[in-house]
N, C-alpha and C positions, 0 to 999 in steps of 0.2 A: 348291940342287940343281944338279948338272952335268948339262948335255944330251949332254955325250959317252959318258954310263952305256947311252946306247940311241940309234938311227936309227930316221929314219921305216920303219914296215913291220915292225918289232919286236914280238914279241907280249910283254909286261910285266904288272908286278904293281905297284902305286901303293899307299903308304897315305895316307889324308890327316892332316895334323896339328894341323889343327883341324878343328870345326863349319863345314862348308863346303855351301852352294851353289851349283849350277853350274846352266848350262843346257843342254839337253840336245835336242839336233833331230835329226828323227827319217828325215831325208832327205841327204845330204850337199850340196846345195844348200840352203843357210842362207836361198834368198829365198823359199822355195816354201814352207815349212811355219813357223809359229808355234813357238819351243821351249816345253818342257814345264822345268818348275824342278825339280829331284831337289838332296834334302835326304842329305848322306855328314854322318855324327858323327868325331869326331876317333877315329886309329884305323882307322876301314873301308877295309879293303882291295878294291880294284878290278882285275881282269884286262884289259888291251883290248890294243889293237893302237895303235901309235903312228902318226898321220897326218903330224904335223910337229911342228917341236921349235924353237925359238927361247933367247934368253935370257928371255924374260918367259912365255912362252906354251907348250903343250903342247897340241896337238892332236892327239883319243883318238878311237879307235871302239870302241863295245862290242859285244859279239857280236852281237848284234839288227841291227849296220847303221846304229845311229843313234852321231850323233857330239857331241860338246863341247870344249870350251875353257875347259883352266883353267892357273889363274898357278902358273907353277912351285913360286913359293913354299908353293902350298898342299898338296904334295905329297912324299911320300919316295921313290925309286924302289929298291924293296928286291930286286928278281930279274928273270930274265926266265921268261917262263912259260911 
């Protein structure tokens, strides 16, 4: 995946392209709250807003306000939404 397809603060569409687990926290302060593990099947498409973007890493918000971290590779960036 290229991180130049989108910037932080983008609102996007992910699909992922395997059976992937992420973690999922539910405060954007990662040290206050415990994450919850949410289970995506390859295929599920995700809507969020991009937080940050690396070569390895993608940092998402989902509407709800809660955020995660997952590996580029686990993901296709198919639009912006």
């Amino acid at each position: 995946m290229k991180t130049q397809d989108f910037e932080e603060g983008d609102d996007v569409v992910f699909m992922f392209l395997g059976d992937t687990l992420i973690e999922v926290f539910e405060n954007e302060d990662i040290e206050l709250h415990k994450p919850v593990e949410e289970a995506f099947a390859k295929g599920d498409e995700i809507d969020v807003t991009v937080c940050s973007a690396d070569e390895h890493t993608i940092g998402i918000q989902f509407g709800d306000g809660s955020i995660a971290f997952i590996h580029t590779g686990s993901v296709e960036f198919l639009r912006f939404s």
